[in-house]
C-alpha positions as CSV (number, residue, x, y, z in Angstrom):
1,X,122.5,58.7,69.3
2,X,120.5,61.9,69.9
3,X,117.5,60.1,70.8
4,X,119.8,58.4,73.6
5,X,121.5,61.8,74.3
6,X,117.7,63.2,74.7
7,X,116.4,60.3,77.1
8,X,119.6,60.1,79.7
9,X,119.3,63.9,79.4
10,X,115.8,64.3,80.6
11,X,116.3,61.2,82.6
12,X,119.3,63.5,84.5
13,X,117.4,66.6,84.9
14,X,114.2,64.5,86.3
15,X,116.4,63.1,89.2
16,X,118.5,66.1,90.1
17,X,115.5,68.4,90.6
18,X,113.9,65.8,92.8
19,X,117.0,65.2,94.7
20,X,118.1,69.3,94.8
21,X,114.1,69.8,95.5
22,X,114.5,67.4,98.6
23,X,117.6,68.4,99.9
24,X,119.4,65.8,99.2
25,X,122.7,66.7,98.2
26,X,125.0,64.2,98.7
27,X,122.4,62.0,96.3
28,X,122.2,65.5,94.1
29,X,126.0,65.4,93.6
30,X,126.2,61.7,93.1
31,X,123.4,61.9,90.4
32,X,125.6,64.8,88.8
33,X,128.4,62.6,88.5
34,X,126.9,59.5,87.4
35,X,124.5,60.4,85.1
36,X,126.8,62.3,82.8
37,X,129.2,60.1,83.2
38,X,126.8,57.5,81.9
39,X,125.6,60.1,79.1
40,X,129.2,60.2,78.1
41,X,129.9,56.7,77.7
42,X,126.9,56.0,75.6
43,X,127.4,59.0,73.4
44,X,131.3,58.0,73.0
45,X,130.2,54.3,72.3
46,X,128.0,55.0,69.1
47,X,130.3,57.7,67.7
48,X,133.0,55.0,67.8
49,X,130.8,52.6,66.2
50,X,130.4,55.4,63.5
51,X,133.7,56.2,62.9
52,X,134.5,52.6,62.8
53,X,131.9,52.2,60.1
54,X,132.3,55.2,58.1
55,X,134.4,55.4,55.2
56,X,135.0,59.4,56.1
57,X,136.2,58.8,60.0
58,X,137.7,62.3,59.8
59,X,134.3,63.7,59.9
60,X,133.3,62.3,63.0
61,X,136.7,62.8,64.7
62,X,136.1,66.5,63.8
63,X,132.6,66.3,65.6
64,X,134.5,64.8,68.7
65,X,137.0,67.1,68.9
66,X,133.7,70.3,68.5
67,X,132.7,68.5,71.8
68,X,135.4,68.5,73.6
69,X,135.7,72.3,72.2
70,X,132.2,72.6,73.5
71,X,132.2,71.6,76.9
72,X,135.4,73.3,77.7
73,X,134.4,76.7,76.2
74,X,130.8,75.9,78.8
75,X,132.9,75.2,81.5
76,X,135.7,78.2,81.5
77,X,133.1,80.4,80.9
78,X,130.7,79.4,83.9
79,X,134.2,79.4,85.8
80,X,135.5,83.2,84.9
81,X,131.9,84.7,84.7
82,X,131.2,83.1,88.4
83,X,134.9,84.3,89.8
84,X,135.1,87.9,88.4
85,X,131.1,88.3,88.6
86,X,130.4,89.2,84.8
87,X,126.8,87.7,85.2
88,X,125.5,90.7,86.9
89,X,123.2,91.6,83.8
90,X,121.2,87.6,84.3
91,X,118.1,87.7,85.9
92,X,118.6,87.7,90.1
93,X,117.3,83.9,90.2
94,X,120.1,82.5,87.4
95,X,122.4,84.3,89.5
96,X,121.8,82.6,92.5
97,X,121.3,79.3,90.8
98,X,124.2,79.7,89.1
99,X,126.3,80.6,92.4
100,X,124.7,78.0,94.1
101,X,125.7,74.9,91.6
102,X,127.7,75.6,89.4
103,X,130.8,73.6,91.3
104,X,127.8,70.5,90.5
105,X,127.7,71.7,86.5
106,X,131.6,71.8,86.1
107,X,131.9,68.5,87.8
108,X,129.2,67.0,85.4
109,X,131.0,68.3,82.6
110,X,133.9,66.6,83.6
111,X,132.5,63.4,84.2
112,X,130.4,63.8,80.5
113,X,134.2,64.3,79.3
114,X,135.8,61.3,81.2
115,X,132.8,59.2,79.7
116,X,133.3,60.1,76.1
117,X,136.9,59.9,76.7
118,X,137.3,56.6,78.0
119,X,134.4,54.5,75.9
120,X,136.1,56.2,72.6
121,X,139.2,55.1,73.5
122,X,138.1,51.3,74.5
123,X,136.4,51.1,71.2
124,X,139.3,49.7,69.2
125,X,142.0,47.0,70.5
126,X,144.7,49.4,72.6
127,X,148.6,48.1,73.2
128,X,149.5,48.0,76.8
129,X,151.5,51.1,75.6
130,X,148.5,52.9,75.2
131,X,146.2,51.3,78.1
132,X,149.1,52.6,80.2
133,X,148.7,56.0,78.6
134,X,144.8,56.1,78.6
135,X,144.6,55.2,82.5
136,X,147.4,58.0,82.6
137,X,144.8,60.7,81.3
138,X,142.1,59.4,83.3
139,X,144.1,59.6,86.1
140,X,145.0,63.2,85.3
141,X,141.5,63.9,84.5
142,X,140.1,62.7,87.7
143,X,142.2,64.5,90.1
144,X,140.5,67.9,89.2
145,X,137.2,66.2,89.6
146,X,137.8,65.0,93.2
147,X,139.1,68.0,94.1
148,X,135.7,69.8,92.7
149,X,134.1,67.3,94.9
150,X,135.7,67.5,97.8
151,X,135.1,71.6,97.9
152,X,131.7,70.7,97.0
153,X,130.1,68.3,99.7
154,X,128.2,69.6,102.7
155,X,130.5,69.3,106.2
156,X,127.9,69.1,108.4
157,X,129.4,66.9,110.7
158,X,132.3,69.6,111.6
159,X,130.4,72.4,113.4
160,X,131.2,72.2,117.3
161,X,129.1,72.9,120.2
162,X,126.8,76.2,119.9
163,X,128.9,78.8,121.8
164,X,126.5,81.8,122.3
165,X,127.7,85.6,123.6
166,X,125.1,88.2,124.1
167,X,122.8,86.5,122.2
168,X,124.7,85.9,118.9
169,X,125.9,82.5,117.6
170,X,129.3,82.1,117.2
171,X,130.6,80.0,114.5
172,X,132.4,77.0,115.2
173,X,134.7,76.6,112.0
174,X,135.7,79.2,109.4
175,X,133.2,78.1,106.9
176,X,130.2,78.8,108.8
177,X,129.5,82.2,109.6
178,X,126.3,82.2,107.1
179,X,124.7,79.1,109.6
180,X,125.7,81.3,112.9
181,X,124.1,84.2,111.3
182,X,120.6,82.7,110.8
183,X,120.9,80.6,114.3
184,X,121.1,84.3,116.2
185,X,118.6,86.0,113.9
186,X,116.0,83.3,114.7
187,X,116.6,83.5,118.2
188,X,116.0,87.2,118.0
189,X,112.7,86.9,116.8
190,X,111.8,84.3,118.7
191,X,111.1,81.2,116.4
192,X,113.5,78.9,118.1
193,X,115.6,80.4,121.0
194,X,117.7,77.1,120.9
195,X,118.9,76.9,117.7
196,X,122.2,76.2,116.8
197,X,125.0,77.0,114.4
198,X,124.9,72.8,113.7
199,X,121.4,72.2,113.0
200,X,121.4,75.5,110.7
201,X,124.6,73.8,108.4
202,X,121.8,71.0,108.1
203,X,119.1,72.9,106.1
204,X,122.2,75.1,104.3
205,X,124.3,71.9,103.1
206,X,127.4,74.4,103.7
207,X,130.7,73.3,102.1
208,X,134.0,74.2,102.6
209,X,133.8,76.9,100.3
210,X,131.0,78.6,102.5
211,X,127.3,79.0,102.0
212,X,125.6,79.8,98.7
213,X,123.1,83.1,98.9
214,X,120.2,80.2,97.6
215,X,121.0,77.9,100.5
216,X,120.8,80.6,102.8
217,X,117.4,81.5,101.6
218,X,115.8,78.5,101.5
219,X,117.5,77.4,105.2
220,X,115.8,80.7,106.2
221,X,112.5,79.7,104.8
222,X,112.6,76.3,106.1
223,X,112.5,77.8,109.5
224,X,110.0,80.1,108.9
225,X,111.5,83.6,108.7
226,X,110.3,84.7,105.6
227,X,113.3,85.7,103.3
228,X,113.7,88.5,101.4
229,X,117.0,89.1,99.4
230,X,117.7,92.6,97.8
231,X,120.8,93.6,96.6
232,X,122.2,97.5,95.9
233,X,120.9,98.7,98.7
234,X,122.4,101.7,101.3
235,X,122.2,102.3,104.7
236,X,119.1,104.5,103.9
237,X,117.4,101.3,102.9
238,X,118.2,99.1,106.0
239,X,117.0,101.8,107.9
240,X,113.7,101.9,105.7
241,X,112.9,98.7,106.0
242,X,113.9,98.6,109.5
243,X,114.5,94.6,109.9
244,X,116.8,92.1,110.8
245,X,118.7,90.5,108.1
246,X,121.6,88.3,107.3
247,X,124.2,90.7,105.3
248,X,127.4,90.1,103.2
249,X,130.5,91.7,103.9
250,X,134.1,92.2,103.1
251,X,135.8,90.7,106.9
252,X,139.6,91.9,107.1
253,X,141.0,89.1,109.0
254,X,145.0,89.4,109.4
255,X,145.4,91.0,106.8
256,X,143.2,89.0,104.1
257,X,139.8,90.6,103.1
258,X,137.0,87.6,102.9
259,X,133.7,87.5,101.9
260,X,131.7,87.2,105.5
261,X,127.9,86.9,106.5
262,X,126.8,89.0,109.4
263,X,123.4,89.3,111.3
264,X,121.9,92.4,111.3
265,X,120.0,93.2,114.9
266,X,118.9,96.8,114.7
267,X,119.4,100.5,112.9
268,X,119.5,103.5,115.1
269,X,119.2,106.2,112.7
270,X,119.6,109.0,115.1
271,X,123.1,107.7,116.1
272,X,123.6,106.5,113.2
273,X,124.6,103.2,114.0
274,X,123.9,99.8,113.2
275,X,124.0,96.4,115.9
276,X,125.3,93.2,114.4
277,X,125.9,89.8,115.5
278,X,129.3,89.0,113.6
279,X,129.7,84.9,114.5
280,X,133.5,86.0,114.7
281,X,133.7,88.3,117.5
282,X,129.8,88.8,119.0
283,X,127.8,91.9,119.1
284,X,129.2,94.7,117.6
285,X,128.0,98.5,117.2
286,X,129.4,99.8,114.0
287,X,128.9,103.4,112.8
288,X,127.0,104.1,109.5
289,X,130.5,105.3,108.1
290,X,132.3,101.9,109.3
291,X,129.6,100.2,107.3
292,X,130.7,101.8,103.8
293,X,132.9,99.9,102.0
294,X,132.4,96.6,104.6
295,X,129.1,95.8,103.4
296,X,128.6,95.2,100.0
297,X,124.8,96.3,99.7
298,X,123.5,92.7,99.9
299,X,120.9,91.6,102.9
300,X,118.6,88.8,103.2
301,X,116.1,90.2,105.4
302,X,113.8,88.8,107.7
303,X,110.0,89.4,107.2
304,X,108.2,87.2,110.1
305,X,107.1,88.7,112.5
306,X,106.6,92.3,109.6
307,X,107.9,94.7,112.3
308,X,110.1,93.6,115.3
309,X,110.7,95.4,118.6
310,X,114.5,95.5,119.0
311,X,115.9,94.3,122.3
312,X,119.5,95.7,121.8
C-alpha cells in the first residue's frame, strides 16, 4: 500500500509542478483533483482488503479513522493559519506559496477523503439502505468541494473593455484591481503602452477571490518589470527606493474595508505626498498621513528601467 501511496504521490507532485510551472491552471487544478482522488481510492481499496482479511479489523478501522483525523487536523489548520495570518514566522516564499494554493491543497484533501471514503465503503456488499446513505455523504461531501472550486478557477473571460483615465487602468470587475494595477504600471514605464486590464488577468490566472501576491509577481516578471516584493516597509522606504510599485491596501468601500492593490506612480518627499493609480477611482494624490493605516507596508516594486523619471 505505501509503495502505491509513494508512486501516485510522486506521480502527483511531477504533474502539478509542470502544469503550475506552465501556467496552466485549469489542468493544475484538474490534476489536484484527480490525482488525489485516485490516491484515495487505491489507498481505501487495500485497507479494505486488509480489514477484510484480518482477524483484528479494529486495528485497521482505528488507522482509517487516524486518517481522516489526519487530513482534517492539515486542512483546518492551513484554513485558520491562512485566514487570521499566524504563518507570519514561515519563510517569505512558503508564505506566498501557501497564499497562493492553498484553496488547490484543501480541495485535494477533500477529494483524497471522498476517495478513501467511497472505495472503503464499496468494499463489502451495501443494502440499498445504505447505497442511499453513502451517495448521501458524497453528496454532502462534494458540495464544499465545488464551491472550493468554483472560488478557485481563473475568470479571465470576465474583464471588459480597457477603460483608461489619466493614464491608469481601471478595473473592469471587482476582482481585478491587482491586473489594472500592473496594466498602468507597465504603461508608465513604457514596456507596453497598450496593455490591458484583460490580457494582465491572463498571465495572473485571477479568481474570484482576487489575485495571489505569487501570481502578481510572476505576471510582473512575465512582462519584464522585474519584481521586487518587500514587506514592513514605511513611507521612508518608498521614498528610498524611489520606484513604482503595485501596493496592498485596506480600500473602504461603503462602509466595508477590503483588501485592495494600488499602483504606485511617484513619492514627492518635499510635499509629502504620494501619486497612485487606484483602478477604482484613477489618479489620486494622497498625503503621507492618508497613507498610514491604508497601506499595509506591502509593495511589489518595479525594478526595469532601475531609476524612472516620473511624468506625474
Amino acid at each position: 500500500m505505501l509503495k502505491v501511496f509513494l508512486a501516485a504521490y510522486i506521480l502527483g507532485v511531477s504533474l502539478t509542478l509542470w502544469a503550475m510551472r506552465s501556467h496552466y491552471l485549469i489542468l493544475f487544478i484538474t490534476l489536484f483533483c484527480l490525482i488525489p482522488l485516485s490516491s484515495g481510492a487505491i489507498v481505501g481499496n487495500r485497507l479494505a482488503a486488509q480489514i477484510t482479511l484480518s482477524n483484528n479489523p479494529k486495528n485497521y478501522r482505528r488507522k482509517i479513522n487516524r486518517i481522516f483525523l489526519a487530513i482534517a487536523t492539515i486542512a483546518t489548520l492551513i484554513i485558520l493559519g491562512v485566514q487570521f495570518n499566524v504563518y507570519r514566522f514561515l519563510p517569505l516564499i512558503v508564505r506566498l506559496y501557501l497564499g497562493a494554493y492553498h484553496k488547490p491543497i484543501i480541495l485535494a484533501l477533500g477529494c483524497l477523503t471522498l476517495g478513501l471514503v467511497v472505495s472503503i465503503e464499496l468494499s463489502e456488499q451495501r443494502s440499498r439502505r445504505q447505497l442511499r446513505l453513502l451517495l448521501g455523504v458524497v453528496v454532502g461531501m462534494m458540495l464544499p468541494l465545488v464551491i472550493i472550486l468554483y472560488y478557485t478557477l481563473p475568470i479571465t473571460g470576465i474583464a471588459s473593455e480597457a477603460l483608461v483615465i489619466e493614464g491608469v487602468v481601471l478595473q473592469t470587475t471587482s476582482h481585478t484591481c491587482a491586473p489594472a494595477s500592473i496594466a498602468t504600471l507597465a504603461r508608465l514605464v513604457g514596456l507596453d503602452p497598450n496593455l490591458s486590464e484583460r490580457d494582465v488577468v491572463k498571465l495572473t490566472h485571477t479568481t474570484r477571490k482576487g489575485t495571489y501576491s505569487l501570481s502578481t509577481i510572476r505576471a510582473m516578471e512575465k512582462l519584464g518589470l522585474a519584481p521586487n516584493y518587500q514587506w514592513g516597509l514605511t513611507i521612508d522606504d518608498l521614498i528610498a527606493v524611489d520606484q513604482p510599485a503595485v501596493l496592498t491596501v485596506k480600500e473602504p468601500v461603503d462602509g466595508v474595508i477590503f483588501n485592495h492593490a494600488i499602483a504606485l506612480l511617484s513619492v514627492d518627499a518635499k510635499a509629502q505626498t504620494v501619486t497612485v493609480g487606484n483602478p477604482l477611482y484613477g489618479r489620486q494624490i494622497l498625503t503621507f498621513d492618508q497613507m498610514k493605516g491604508y497601506w499595509i507596508g506591502q509593495a511589489i516594486f518595479v525594478t526595469y528601467p532601475p531609476k524612472l523619471k516620473h511624468t506625474f
